[in-house]
C-alpha positions in Angstrom: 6.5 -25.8 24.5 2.5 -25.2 24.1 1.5 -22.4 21.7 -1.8 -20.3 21.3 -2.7 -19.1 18.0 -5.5 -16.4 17.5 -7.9 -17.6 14.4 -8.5 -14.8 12.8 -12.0 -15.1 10.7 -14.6 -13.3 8.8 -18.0 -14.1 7.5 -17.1 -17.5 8.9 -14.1 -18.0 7.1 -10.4 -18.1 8.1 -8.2 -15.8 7.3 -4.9 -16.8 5.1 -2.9 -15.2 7.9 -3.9 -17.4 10.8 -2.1 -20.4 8.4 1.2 -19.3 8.4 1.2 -17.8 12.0 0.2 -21.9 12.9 3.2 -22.6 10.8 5.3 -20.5 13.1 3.7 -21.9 16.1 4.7 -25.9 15.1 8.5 -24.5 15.1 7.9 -23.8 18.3 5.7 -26.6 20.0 2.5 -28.2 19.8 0.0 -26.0 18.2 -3.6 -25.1 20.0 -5.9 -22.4 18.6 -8.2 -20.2 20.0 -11.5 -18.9 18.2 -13.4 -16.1 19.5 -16.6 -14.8 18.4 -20.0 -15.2 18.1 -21.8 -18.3 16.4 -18.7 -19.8 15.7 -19.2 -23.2 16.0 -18.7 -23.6 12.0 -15.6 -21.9 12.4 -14.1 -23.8 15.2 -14.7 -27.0 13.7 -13.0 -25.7 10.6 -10.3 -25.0 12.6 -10.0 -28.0 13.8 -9.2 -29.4 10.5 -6.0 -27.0 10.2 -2.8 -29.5 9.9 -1.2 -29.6 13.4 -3.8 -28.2 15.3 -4.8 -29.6 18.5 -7.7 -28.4 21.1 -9.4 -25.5 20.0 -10.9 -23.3 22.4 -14.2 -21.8 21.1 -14.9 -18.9 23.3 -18.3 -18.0 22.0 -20.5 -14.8 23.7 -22.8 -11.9 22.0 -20.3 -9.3 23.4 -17.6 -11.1 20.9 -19.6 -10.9 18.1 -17.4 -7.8 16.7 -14.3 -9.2 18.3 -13.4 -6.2 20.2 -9.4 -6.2 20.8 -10.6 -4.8 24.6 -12.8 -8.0 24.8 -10.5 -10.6 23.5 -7.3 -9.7 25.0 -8.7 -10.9 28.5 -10.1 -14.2 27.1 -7.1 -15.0 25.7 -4.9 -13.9 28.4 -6.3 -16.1 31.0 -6.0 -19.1 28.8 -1.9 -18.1 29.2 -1.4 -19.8 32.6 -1.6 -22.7 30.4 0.9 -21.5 28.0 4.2 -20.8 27.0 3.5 -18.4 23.7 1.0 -16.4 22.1 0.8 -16.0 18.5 -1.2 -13.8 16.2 -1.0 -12.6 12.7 0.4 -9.2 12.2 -2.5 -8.1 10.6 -4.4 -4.7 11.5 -6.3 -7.4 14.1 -3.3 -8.9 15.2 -1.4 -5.9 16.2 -4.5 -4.6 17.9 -4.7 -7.4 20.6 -1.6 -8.7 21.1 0.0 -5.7 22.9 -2.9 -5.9 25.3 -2.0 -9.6 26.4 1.7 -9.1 26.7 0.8 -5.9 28.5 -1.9 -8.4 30.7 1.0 -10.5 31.1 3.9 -7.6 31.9 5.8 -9.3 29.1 7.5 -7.9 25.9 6.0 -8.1 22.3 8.0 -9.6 19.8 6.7 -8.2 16.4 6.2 -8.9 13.2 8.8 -12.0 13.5 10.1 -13.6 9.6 11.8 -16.9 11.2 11.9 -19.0 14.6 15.6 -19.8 15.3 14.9 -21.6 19.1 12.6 -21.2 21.9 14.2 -18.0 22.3 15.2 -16.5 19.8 13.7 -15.0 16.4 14.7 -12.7 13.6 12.6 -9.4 12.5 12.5 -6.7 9.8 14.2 -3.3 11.5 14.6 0.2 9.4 11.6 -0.7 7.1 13.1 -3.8 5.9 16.4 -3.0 5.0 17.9 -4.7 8.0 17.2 -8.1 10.0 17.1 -8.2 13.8 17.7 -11.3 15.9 16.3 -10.7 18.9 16.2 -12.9 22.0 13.6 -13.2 24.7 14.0 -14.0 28.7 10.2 -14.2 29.4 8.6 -16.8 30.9 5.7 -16.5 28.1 6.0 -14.9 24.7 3.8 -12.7 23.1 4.7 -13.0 19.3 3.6 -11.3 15.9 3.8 -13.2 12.6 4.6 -11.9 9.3 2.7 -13.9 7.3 4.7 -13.6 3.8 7.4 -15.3 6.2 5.6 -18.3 6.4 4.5 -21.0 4.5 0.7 -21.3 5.0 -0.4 -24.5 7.0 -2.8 -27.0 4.9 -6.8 -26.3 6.1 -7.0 -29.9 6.0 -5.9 -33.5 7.4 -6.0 -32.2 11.1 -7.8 -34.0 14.3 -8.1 -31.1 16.8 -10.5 -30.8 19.1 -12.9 -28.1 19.8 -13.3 -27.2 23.6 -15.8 -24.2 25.2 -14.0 -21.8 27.0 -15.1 -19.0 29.7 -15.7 -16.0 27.1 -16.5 -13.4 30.1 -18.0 -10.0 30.4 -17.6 -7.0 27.7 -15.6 -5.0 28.9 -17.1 -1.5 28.4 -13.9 0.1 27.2 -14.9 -0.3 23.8 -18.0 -0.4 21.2 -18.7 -1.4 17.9 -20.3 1.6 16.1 -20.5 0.7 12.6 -17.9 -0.4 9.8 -17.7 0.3 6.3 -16.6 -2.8 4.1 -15.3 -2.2 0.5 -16.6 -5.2 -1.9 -15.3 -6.6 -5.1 -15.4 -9.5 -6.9 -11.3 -9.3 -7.0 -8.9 -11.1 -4.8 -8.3 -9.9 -1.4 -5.0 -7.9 -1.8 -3.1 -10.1 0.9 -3.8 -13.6 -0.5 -3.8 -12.8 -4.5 -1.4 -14.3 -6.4 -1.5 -11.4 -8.9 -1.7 -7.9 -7.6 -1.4 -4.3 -10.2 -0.1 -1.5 -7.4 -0.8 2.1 -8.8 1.1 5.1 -7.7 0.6 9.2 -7.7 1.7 9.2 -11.0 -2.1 8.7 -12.6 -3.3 11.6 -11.5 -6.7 11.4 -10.8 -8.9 8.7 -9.4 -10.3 8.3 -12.6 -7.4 7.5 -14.4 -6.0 5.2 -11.6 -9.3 3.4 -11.9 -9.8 3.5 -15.6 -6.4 2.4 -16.4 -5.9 0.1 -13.7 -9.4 -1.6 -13.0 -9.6 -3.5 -16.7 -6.1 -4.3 -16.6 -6.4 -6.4 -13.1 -9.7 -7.7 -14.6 -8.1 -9.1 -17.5 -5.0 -10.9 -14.8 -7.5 -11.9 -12.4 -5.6 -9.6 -10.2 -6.3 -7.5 -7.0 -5.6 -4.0 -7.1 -2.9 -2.5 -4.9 -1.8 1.1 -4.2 1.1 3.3 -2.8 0.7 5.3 0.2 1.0 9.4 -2.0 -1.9 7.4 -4.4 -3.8 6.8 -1.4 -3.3 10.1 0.3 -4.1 11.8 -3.1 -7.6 10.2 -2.8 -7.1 8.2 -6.1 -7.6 4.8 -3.7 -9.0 3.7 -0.7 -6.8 2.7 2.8 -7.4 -0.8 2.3 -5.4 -0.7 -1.0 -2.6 0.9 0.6 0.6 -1.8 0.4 4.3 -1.0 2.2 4.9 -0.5 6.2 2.1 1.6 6.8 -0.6 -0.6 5.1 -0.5 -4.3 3.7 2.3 -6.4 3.3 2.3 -9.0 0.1 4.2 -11.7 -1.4 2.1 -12.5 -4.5 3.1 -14.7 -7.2 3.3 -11.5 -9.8 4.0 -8.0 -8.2 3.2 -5.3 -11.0 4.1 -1.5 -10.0 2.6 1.1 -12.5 3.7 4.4 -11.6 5.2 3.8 -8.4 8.7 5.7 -7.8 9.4 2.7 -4.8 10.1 4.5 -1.8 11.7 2.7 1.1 8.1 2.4 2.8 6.8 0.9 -0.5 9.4 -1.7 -0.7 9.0 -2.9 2.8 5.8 -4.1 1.6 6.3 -6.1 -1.2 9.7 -7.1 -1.9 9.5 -10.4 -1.2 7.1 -10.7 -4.2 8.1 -13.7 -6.6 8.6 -11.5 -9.5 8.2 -7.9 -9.6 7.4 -5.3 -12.5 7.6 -2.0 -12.8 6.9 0.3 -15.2 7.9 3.9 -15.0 9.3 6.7 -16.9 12.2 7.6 -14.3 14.9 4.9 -15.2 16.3 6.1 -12.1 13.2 5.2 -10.1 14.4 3.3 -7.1 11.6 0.7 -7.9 14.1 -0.6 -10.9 16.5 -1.6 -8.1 14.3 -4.9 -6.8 12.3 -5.3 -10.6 12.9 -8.3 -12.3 11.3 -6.3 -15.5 11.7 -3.0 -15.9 10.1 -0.9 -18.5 10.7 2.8 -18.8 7.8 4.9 -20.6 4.7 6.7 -20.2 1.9 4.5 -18.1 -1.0 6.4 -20.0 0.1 4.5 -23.1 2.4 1.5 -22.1 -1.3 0.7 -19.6 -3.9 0.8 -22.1 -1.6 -1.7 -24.4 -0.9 -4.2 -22.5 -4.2 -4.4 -21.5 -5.7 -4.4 -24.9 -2.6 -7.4 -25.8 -3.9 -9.5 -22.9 
């Protein structure tokens, strides 16, 4: 079985996620990768050092400098005839272009996948997490989202691939790039950290989520997570946001300040090594999947520990 993998990158770097979606692929078949962009020959040769891979195609054009899903679906759907399965990260990116090549393709998605039982057949979160699916496919050609806490990660190095030009084509004029506002910090990036301090409603304010929260992941080396009512309140911005809705995690160390654990929160970082919480509802449903639980007041459990660090 051949395989397609989408490489996600930015600022000419891979992303995490395009690791363990090439892990998924190898249980699959042989592993090929496809790189789209603009001025991405550093990135397809990097590529091309990912364990397992073999020809990369570098499909490089101005029109793909933004990586348009409207623009890359068609370049990666006429690479297909030569394919048994697509695979992307299920990433905001992901999610955006896969459904237009299985749509190219008149085949069915198969999201979000946690394990590859045969050619066929693969197992997926249903009811936010709290039940697993094992779904089967009769297509020809699968089109196939990876959860990338699923996976182990694929080593950057020891592979041989080759890196191949490929037909990029014509923009499509369905879409443009207008502008995009990046948020910066000198933290990890929530989905890769191996530390991450989630805040809920509970602070308040943005200035106490900040003021309480900011020092403490400084002094962990941690990134800085939030639940969806934190975010809604304003107290964080949408690229914080971790559960079904926003970023799913597996870090090392999951710590939940003020976070009552709905079911949507869970979804999104359950499968953390070892969780913490700290609330002052005992009956909080976050207790139910803590490893440590303490009960009391974040305004002065926070400030503590961060001062004992």
């Amino acid at each position: 079985m051949k395989t397609l993998v989408l490489v996600e990158h930015e600022g000419g770097q891979i992303k995490d996620a395009t690791l363990a979606a090439v892990t998924a692929a190898s249980q699959l078949g042989d592993v090929n990768l496809l790189v789209v962009g603009t001025g991405i020959d550093a990135v397809a040769q990097a590529a091309a050092k990912i364990a397992g891979a073999g020809t990369v195609h570098a499909a490089n054009a101005a029109h793909l400098q933004h990586q348009l899903a409207e623009d890359v679906a068609p370049v990666a759907a006429g690479l297909m005839a030569n394919y048994d399965a697509f695979l992307a990260p299920a990433t905001t990116t992901g999610k955006n272009i896969a459904p237009r090549i299985a749509a190219m393709l008149d085949v069915m998605q198969i999201s979000d996948i946690l394990s590859v039982e045969d050619a066929d057949t693969f197992t997926r979160p249903i009811y936010a997490g709290n039940a697993i699916a094992t779904v089967k496919s009769k297509d020809a050609k699968k089109v196939i989202t990876v959860r990338g806490t699923a996976f182990e990660k694929a080593s950057a190095e020891g592979g041989s691939g080759t890196v191949e030009a490929v037909e990029a084509g014509s923009a499509s004029g369905k879409s443009s790039f207008v502008g995009a506002e990046l948020s910066k910090s000198e933290r990890p990036e929530l989905t890769s950290a191996k530390i991450i301090v989630s805040g809920g409603r509970a602070f308040g304010s943005n200035d106490q989520f900040h003021g309480l929260l900011d020092p403490l992941a400084d002094k962990l080396g941690a990134a800085v997570g939030a639940s969806r009512a934190a975010v809604d309140a304003g107290y964080a911005p949408n690229d914080y946001q971790v559960g079904q809705t926003g970023k799913i995690v597996a870090p090392e160390v999951y710590i939940a300040i003020g976070i009552s654990g709905a079911i949507q929160h869970l979804a999104g970082m359950k499968d953390s090594k070892t969780i913490v919480a700290i609330n002052k509802d005992e009956e909080a449903p976050i207790f139910q999947v803590a490893d440590v639980g303490l009960v009391g007041d974040l305004f002065k459990i926070v400030p503590e520990l961060t001062e004992k660090l």
